[in-house]
C-alpha positions in Angstrom: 85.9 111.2 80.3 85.7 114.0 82.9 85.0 113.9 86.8 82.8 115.2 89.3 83.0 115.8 92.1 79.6 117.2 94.3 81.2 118.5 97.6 78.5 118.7 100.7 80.3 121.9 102.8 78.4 124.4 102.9 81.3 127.0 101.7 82.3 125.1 99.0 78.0 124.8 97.8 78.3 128.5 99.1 81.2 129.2 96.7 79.4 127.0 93.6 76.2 129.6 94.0 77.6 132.7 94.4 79.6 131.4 91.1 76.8 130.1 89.4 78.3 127.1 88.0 80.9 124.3 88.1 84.2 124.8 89.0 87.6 123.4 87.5 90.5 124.0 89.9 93.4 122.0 91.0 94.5 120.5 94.1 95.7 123.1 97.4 98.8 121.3 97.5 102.5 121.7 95.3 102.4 118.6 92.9 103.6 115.2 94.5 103.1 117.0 98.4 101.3 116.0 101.5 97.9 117.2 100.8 96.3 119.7 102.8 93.3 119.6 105.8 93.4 123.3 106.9 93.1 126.4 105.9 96.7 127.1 107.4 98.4 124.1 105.3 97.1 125.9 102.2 98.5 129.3 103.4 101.9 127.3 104.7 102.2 125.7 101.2 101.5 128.8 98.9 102.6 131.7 101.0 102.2 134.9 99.1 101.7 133.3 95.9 98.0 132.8 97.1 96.3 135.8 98.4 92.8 134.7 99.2 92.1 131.6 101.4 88.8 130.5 102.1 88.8 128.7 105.6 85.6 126.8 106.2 87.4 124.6 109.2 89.0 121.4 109.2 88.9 118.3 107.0 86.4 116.3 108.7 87.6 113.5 106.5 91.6 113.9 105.7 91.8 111.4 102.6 91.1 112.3 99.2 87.6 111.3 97.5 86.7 108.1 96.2 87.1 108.4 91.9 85.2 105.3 90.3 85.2 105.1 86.5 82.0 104.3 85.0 83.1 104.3 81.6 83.8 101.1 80.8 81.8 97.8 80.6 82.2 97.2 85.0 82.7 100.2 87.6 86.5 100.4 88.5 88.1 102.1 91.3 90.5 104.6 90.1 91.5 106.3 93.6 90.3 104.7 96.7 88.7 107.0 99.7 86.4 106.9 102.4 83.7 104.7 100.1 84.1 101.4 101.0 83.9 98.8 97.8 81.2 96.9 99.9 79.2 100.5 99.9 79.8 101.1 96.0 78.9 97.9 94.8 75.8 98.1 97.0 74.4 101.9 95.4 75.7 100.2 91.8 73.8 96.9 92.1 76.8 95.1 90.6 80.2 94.0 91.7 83.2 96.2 91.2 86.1 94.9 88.4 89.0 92.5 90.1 91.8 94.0 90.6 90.0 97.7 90.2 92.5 100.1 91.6 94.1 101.3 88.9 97.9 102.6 89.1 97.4 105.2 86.3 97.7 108.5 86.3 94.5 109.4 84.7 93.4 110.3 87.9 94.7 112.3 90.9 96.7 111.0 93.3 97.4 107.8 91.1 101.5 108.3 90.7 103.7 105.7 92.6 104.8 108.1 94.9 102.8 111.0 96.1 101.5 112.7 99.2 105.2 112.8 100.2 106.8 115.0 102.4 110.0 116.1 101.8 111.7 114.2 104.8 112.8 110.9 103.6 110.2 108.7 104.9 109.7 104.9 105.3 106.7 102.7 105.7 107.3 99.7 108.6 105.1 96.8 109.9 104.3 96.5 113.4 106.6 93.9 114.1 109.7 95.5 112.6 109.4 98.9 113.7 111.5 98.8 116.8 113.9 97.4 115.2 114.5 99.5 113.0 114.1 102.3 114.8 116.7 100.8 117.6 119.3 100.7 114.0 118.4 104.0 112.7 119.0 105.5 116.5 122.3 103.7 116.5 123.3 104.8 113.3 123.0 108.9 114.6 120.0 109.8 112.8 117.6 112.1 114.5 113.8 109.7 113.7 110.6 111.2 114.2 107.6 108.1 114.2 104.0 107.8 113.1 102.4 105.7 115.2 99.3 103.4 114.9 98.0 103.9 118.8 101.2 103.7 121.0 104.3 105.2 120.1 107.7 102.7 120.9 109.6 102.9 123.5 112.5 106.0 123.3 110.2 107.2 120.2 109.8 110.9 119.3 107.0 111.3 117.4 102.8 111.3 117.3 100.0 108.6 117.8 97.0 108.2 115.8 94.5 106.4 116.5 93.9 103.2 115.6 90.6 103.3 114.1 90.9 103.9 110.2 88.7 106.6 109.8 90.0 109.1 112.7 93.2 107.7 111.5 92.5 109.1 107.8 91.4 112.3 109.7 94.7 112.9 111.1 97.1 111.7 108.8 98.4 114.6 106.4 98.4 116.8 109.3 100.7 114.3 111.1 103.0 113.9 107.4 103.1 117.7 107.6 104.2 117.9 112.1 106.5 115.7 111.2 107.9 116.9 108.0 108.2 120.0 109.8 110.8 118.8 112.9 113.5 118.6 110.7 114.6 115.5 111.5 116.7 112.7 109.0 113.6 110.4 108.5 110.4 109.6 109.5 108.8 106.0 110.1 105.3 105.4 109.5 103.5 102.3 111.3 101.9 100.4 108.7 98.2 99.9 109.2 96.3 96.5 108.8 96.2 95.3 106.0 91.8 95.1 106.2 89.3 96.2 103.7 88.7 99.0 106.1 92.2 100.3 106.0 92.7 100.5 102.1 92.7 104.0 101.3 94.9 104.9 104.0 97.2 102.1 102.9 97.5 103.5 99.9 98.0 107.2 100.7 100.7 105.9 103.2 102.3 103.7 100.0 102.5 106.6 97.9 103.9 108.4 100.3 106.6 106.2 101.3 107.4 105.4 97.9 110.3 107.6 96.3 112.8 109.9 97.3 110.8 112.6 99.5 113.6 114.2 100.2 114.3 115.7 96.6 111.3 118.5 95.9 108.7 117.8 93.4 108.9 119.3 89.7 
C-alpha cells in the first residue's frame, strides 16, 4: 500500500511544481515528539541540523491528516483528523468498518504513545482535575495545566478554547509552551468524549500515554 497525501497551501503546491513531482519526506518533528505548527517549532526542533526552512505561516489546522485505508473489502480509519467519519462515509457512499481506528503502526502517528513532550504529562477529566492538581501542589511539584476554556483556580498554565477545531489549532503549540516552562508535570483537561472531539482525543491519548519524560529513540 502507499499514501497520499494532496496538500492545498500554496507553498507546499508551490514546492511540488518547482519539483516536478511527488515528494517522500518525513515528518518536521524528532520521532515520538509534539508535532510541529510553525516554522519556528521546526527550526526549535532541528537547530543546525536543518539549514533551510520554508515558512508558509501557521498551521491553520494543528492535527495531523486524516489516513483512511481503502485497501481492504470496507474503508478503515487508520489515523483520525479533521475529516469527520460522518463526512467520509458521505464522499465514499458506504459506511466506514466498526471499530476502524486502527492501533497499528502502519501508519503515522499510530504508536501508543506519541506527540509527547518530554515533561511527564497526564490526561484528567473535568471533574478530577482540581483534585489532582490541589495533591500534586501539595506534594511540591511545580504543575503547569492545559485547560479546556477556564483554567482552575491557583492554576498556572493556558486555555484553549473549547470548540474542537480551534482547539486542534492550538494544541501542539500549547504541548510545546508548556513543555518549555520547565516545570515537574503537565495536566491536560480531557475533552468530551463527542464524535467531534475524536481526533484531538486521540492526539491528547498518545500523548499522555508513556513516559515523556525519557527522550525518544
Amino acid at each position: 500500500t502507499v499514501g497520499v497525501r494532496v496538500p492545498a497551501h500554496p507553498v507546499a503546491l508551490a514546492l511540488l511544481t518547482a519539483f516536478g513531482g511527488g515528494l517522500a519526506a518525513p515528518s518536521a518533528n524528532r520521532f515520538g515528539h509534539v508535532s510541529p505548527t510553525t516554522a519556528q517549532h521546526v527550526r526549535e526542533e532541528f537547530g543546525e541540523a536543518l539549514p533551510i526552512v520554508l515558512d508558509g505561516g501557521p498551521c491553520t489546522i494543528g492535527i495531523e491528516s486524516t489516513i483512511v485505508d481503502l485497501s481492504g473489502s470496507a474503508p478503515r480509519i487508520l489515523r483520525p483528523g479533521r475529516i469527520a467519519v460522518d463526512a467520509l462515509e458521505g464522499a465514499l457512499g458506504q459506511r466506514l468498518e466498526a471499530g476502524a481506528i486502527a492501533d497499528s503502526p502502519r501508519v503515522s502517528g499510530a504508536h501508543a504513545s506519541h506527540y509527547a513532550p518530554r515533561t511527564p504529562a497526564e490526561l484528567i477529566d473535568t471533574g478530577q482535575l482540581a483534585a489532582r492538581l490541589a495533591v500534586l501542589l501539595r506534594e511540591g511539584e511545580t504543575i503547569r495545566v492545559i485547560a479546556l476554556g477556564e483554567l482552575p483556580r491557583g492554576a498556572d498554565g493556558l486555555e484553549l478554547p473549547a470548540q474542537p477545531n480551534d482547539y486542534a489549532r492550538h494544541l501542539y503549540a500549547a504541548l510545546r509552551a508548556m513543555d518549555a516552562e520547565g516545570a515537574d508535570r503537565i495536566l491536560v483537561q480531557a475533552p468530551p468524549d463527542a464524535p467531534a472531539w475524536q481526533a484531538v482525543r486521540d492526539r491528547l491519548q498518545r500523548a499522555t500515554a508513556g513516559n515523556a519524560g525519557e527522550e525518544s529513540p
